[in-house]
N, C-alpha and C positions, 0 to 999 in steps of 0.2 A: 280138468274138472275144478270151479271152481268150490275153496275151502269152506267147511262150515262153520260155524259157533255151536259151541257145547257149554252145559252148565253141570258142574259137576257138584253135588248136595250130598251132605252125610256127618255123621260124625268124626270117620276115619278115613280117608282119604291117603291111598297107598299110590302114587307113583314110582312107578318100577322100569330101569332101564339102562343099556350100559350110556346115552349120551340122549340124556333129559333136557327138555329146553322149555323155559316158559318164556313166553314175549308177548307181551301187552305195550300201550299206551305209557303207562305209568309203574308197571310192575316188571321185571325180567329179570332171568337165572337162564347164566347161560349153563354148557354143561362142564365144564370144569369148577362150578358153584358159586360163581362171582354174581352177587347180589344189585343191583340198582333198584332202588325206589325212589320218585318221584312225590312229593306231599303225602309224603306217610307221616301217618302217628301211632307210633310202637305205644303199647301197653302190656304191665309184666314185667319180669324179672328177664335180665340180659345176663349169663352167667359166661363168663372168658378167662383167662390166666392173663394174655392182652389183648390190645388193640392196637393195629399195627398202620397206621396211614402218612402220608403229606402232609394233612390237613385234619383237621377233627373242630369242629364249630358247635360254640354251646349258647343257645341262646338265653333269653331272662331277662329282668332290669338289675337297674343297682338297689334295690328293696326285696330282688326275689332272686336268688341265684339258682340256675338251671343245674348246676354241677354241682355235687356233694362227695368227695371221698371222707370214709368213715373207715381208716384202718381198723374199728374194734377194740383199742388200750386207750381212749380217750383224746386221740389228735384227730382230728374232723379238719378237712383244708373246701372250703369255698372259691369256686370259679363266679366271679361276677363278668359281665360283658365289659370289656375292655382289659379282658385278660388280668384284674386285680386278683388277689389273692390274697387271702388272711386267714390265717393260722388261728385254728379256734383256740389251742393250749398248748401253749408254746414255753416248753420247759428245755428245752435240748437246743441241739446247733442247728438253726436257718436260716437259711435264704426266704424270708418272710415279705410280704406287701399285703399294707390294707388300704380300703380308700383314702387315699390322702396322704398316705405313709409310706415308707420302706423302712427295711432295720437289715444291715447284718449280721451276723454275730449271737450271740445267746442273750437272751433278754425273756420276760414275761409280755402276755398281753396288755395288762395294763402299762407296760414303757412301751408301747408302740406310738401314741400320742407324742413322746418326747425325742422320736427318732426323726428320719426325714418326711419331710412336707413336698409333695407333687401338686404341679398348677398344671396349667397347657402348656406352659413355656420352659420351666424349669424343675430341676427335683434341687433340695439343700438339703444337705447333709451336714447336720452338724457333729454329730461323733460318731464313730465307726468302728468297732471291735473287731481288727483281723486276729482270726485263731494263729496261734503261734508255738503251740504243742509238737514238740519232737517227733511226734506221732505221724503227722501229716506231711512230714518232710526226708527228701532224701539229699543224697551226694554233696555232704556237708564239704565245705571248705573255707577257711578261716579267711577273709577280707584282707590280704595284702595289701590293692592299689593307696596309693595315698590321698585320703579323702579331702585334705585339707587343699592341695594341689586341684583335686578334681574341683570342689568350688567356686574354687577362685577364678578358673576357668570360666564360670557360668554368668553371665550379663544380667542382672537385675533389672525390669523396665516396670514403669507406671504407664497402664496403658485401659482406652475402655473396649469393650464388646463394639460389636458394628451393630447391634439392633439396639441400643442404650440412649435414651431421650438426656438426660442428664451427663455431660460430660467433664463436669467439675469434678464429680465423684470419682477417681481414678483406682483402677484396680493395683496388684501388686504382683508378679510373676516371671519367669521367664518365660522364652517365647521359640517354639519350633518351630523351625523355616531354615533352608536355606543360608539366609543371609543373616543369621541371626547365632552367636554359641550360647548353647545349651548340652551338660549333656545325657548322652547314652543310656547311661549308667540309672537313672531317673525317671527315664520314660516309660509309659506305659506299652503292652505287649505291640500297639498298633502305630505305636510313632505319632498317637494325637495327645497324650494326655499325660499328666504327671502319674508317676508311681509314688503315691507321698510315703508309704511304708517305707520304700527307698531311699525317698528323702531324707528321712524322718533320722536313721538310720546312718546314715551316709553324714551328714550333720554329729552324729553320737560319735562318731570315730573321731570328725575333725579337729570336735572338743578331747577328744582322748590326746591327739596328735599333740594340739597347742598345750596340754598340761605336762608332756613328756616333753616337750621344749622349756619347758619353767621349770620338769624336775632335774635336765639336765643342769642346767644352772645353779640349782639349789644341790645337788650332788657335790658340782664345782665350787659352791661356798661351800658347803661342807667339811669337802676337803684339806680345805684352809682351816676351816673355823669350826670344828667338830658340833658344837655348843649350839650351831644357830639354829633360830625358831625361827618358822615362817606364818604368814598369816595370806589367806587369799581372799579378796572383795570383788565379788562380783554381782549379777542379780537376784536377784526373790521369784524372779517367771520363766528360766528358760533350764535345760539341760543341766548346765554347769554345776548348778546347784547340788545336785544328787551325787555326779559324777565326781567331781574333784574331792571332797569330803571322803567317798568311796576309794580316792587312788591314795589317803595321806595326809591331806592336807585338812587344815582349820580354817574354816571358809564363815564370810560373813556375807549375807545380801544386802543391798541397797534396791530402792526403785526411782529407775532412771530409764530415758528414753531418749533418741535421738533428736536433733533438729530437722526440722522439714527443709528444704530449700526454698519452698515457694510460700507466700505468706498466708497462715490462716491460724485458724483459733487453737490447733493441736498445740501450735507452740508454746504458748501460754500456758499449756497444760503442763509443760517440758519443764519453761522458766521454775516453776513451780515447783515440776520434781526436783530439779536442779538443784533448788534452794535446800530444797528437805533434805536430797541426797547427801549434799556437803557438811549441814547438822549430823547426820548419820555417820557419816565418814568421820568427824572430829570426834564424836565420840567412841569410835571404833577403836581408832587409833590411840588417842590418850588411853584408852585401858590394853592396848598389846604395847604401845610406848617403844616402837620400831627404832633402830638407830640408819635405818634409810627406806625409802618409799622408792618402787619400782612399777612404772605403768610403759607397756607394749602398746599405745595406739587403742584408739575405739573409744566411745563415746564412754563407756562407763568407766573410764580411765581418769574423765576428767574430773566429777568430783572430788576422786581420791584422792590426783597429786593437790589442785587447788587446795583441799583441807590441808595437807599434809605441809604447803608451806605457810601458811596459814597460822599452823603450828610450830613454827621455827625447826620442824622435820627437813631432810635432805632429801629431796628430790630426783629419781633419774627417770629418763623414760628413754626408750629406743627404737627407732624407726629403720623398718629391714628393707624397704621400697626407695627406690629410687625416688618417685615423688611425694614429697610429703601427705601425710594425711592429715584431713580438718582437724582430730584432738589434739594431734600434737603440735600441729602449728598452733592453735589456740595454749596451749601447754607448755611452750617452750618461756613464754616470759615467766614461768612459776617453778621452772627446773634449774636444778646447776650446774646439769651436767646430760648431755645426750647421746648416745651412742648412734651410728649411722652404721650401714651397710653398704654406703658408696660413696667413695671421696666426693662427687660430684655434688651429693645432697650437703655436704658443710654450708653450705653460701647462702641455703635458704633457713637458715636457722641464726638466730643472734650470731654478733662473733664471741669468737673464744669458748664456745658453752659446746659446739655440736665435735666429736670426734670419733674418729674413724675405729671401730672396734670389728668390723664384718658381720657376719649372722651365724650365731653358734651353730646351727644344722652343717656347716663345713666338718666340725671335728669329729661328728660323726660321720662321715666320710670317708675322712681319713681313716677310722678303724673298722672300716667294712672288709674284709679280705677277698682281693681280688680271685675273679673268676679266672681260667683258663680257653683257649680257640680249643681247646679236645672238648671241653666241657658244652658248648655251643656248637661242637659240631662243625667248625670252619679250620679252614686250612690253616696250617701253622707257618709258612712262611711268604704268607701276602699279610699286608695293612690292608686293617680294618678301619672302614667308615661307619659309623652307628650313626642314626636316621632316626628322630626321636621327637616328635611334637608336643609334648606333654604328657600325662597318664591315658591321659583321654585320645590323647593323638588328634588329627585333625581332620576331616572329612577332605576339606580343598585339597588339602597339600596329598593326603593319599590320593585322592583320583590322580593327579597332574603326575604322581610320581610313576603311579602303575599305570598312565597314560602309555609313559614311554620307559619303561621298567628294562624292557628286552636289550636296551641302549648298556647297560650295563654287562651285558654276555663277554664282550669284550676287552675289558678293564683289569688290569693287572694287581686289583684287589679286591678282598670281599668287601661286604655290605651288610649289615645288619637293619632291615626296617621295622619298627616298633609301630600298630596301627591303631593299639588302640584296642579292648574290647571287644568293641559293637562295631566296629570295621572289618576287625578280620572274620567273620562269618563271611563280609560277601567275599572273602580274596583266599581265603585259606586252600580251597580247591582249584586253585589257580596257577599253571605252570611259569617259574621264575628261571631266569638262570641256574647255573648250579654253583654258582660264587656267590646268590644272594639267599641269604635267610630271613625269612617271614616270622614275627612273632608279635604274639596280644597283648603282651605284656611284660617286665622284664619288672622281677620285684627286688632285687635289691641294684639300683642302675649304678651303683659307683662303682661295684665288682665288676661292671664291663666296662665305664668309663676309664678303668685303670689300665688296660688294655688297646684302649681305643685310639687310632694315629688321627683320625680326624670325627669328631663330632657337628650333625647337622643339626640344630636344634629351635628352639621356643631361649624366648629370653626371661624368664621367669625370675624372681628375687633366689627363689631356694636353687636353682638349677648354675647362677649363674655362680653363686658361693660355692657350690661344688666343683664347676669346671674351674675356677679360679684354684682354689685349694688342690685341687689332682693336677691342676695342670695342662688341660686337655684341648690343644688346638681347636676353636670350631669356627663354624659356618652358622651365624645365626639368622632366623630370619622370624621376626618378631610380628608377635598376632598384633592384628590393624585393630582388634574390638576390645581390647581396653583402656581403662579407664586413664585418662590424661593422653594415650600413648603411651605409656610409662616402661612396656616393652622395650619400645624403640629407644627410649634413652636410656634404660640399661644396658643395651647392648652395644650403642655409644660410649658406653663407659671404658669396654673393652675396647673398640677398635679406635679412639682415639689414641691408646695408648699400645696400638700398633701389638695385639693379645686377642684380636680376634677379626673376622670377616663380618659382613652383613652382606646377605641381601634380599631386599623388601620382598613381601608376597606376591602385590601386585605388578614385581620385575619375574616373577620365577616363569622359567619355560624349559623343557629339557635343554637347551641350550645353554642357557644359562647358569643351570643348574651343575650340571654334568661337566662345563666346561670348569666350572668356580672349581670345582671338588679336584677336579687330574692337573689341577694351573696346584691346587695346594697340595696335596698330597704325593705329589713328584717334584716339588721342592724342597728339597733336603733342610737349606739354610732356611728358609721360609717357616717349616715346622718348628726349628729351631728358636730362631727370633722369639715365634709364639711363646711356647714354652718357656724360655728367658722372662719375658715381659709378663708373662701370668704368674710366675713364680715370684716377680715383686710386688704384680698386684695384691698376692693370694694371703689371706690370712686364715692363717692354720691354728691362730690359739687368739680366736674369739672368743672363747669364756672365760681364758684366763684375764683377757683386756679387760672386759665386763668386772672379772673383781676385785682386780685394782682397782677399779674407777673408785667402784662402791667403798674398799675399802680406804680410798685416799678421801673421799667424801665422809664417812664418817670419822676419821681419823685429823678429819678438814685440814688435808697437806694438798698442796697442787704437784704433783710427783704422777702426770697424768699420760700415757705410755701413746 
């Protein structure tokens, strides 16, 4: 039979049924109540607790917006088409967008104009308030790694965008990829993008770190000299500023800025600070009337000593790197006295002026008190190899290691591998030997170094004063990406004088690797040697050299150790 059409007229319209169905062209309810309409227009009040979809579209222009929530207490949030958003009264914490705008953070309506600017291409953000309230955070735990370490790690590049007409203009950043170090520690959740809070952060420690390297020093004069004043010159725009003031010290700024390498008009802006900076500095000094001036390297170092001899002041500066740096090679014809941290660096310095004093971080070393194999968890009568790339550790070297990891089941000693972080997530659920132990991180590393029969490691300035000073056999194999190579001739420093191994990155293979380590650590006389030869390398009272220096310098005896 076929179906009819019915028109059904009234005011009250009861359908009644256990499985009701309406189906039209454009209208239909099935019977479980699932709604479809096709070019409807709802009029009236829609009352829900939610709405619950995939998708939910609101149309409108950007003059008329189709969405209005009206909480009731005066915050009204507008949906415009293209999903903008603007916060009618914004007094509290949002996540806020108006045309043209973003803001995070607490701010008014009228600072929306001052926040970020959206085009089609980009959004800028020029300041950024992240909440930082105890409140909003948990599973506190104090920053151990060492942030000045982690740093220095990190490769600096001037580089432009690939959609950028203009390529004079150079940006400033590091760069994630692959072949590129950067690290971990700084990155955003997704591996694309900088975490600057981290940065920012991560930065505040380093400067914490380097002012506890000057306070050892200054403890170490002390000790001698009850009486001394110190005085610290640094800039007027960065960290330091706040920070050192806050740890003790009497701090004065200067404004100064680096040399470009490549020629353009910033420099001239330089020349300029330059100039003022060193007015600055003489009259800094003539009113503290120092009886010696002490500059570490970096650009704002240079004003200082120049003024300082300038002023028939005594001069020292000290270089902890194997290859020298711009200030101080420009600085050494203004000093009269230099301290180095590797024999090898005397030759690039005048003669007579550069001498061997090591890097104060060894003597704190020395007074770490050694860890225990119970303590770690490793057997007590096999040697131990510690495995150690840096804080950060290294991406290359862990893949290749736990390439062939299993190689080690067999070895008549443990293994300690250090990965890093942001490494061991991916390895930590990962089955090893039961002679090797897997760890993130190792925070104080001289307590195992003291322990350690062979060390595999990064050739680093701070790392290399510590194995010298402990004493500790290694295997070094020096990162290829930085600056000069300067790794690499540290780590020459040691095995020319027959106190350590090398071998390059781009030689490692478990072959090579595995054999280097069972060729040393199964040679009794071998270890030996080492130890010998690092023990006259090692200098264990760097700070005490450091104040003779100073105090034969101001005492102007040459009685120079």
């Amino acid at each position: 039979m076929k179906p009819t059409k019915s028109v059904l007229n009234g005011k009250n319209i009861n359908l009644t049924g256990d499985n009701t169905v309406i189906t039209s062209n454009n209208f239909n309810v099935d019977k479980d109540g699932n709604m479809n309409c096709n070019n409807a227009n709802f009029r009236g009040n829609i009352s829900s607790s939610e709405i619950i979809g995939s998708e939910i579209r609101v149309g409108g222009d950007a003059n008329d917006p189709k969405f209005i929530a009206d909480t009731g207490d005066g915050y009204r949030t507008y949906i415009y088409p293209l999903g903008l958003l603007h916060e009618y009264d914004m007094t509290g914490k949002y996540v806020a967008v108006e045309k043209g705008s973003i803001g995070l953070g607490t701010f008014s309506a009228e600072e929306m104009t001052e926040t970020a600017q959206i085009t089609n291409e980009e959004i800028r953000i020029p300041i950024v308030t992240q909440t930082s309230l105890e409140e909003y955070k948990k599973n506190f735990e104090k920053l151990q790694d060492n942030a000045l370490e982690i740093l220095k790690q990190i490769d600096i590049y001037k580089y432009n965008l690939k959609n950028e007409q203009d390529t004079d203009k150079k940006h400033i950043g590091f760069v994630i990829g692959d072949n590129y170090n950067y690290s971990k520690e700084v990155t955003s959740l997704d591996n694309k993008g900088v975490d600057n809070y981290a940065f920012t952060s991560l930065c505040c420690k380093a400067i914490q770190e380097l002012t506890a390297k000057v306070k050892e020093l200054e403890n170490k004069i002390k000790e001698m000299e009850p009486n001394s004043e110190f005085l610290y010159i640094g800039t007027t725009n960065r960290m330091e500023k706040d920070l050192i003031p806050s740890m003790g010290y009497r701090y004065e700024g200067i404004e100064v800025t680096g040399f470009k390498r490549k020629l353009t008009l910033d420099n001239f802006k330089t020349i300029t600070n330059f100039i003022n900076a060193i007015k600055r500095c003489k009259i800094i000094i003539k009113d503290f009337d120092p009886d010696i001036v002490i500059g570490c390297g970096g650009y704002v170092t240079a004003p200082v000593i120049y003024a300082a001899k300038k002023l028939g002041k005594k001069p020292f500066i000290h270089e902890q790197n194997s290859v020298v740096g711009l200030a101080n090679k420009f600085l050494a014809r203004y000093t009269d006295k230099i301290g180095v941290s590797f024999e090898s660096t005397i030759k690039d310095f005048p003669k007579g002026k550069a001498i061997l004093t090591g890097n104060p971080c060894s003597e704190k070393a020395l007074s770490i008190k050694k860890t225990t194999k119970e303590k770690l968890d490793i057997a007590k009568d096999k040697k131990l190899v510690l495995i150690v790339m840096g804080s950060l550790g290294s991406k290359t070297i862990n893949d290749k290691i736990f390439s062939f990891i299993d190689k080690f089941r067999s070895k008549n000693y443990s293994v300690i591998i250090v990965t890093g972080n942001s490494y061991y997530e991916r390895v930590k659920d990962k089955r090893v030997p039961s002679n090797v132990k897997v760890l993130p991180f190792i925070y104080e590393m001289p307590s195992v170094m003291k322990i350690t029969d062979l060390m595999v490691t990064r050739a680093g300035a701070s790392t290399m004063s510590e194995i010298t000073a402990l004493e500790v056999p290694s295997i070094f194999i020096p990162s290829p990406y930085v600056t000069n190579n300067h790794q690499y001739k540290n780590a020459m420093d040691l095995v020319d004088n027959n106190a350590g191994l090398i071998l390059e990155e781009k030689d490692l293979t478990d072959t090579s690797l595995i054999n280097l380590i069972d060729k040393t650590i199964n040679d009794e006389d071998k270890l030996k040697e080492m130890k010998s030869n690092l023990k006259k390398l090692g200098i264990k009272d760097s700070g005490e050299r450091i104040y003779n220096i100073l105090k034969d310098l101001i005492l102007d005896e040459r009685k120079f150790y």
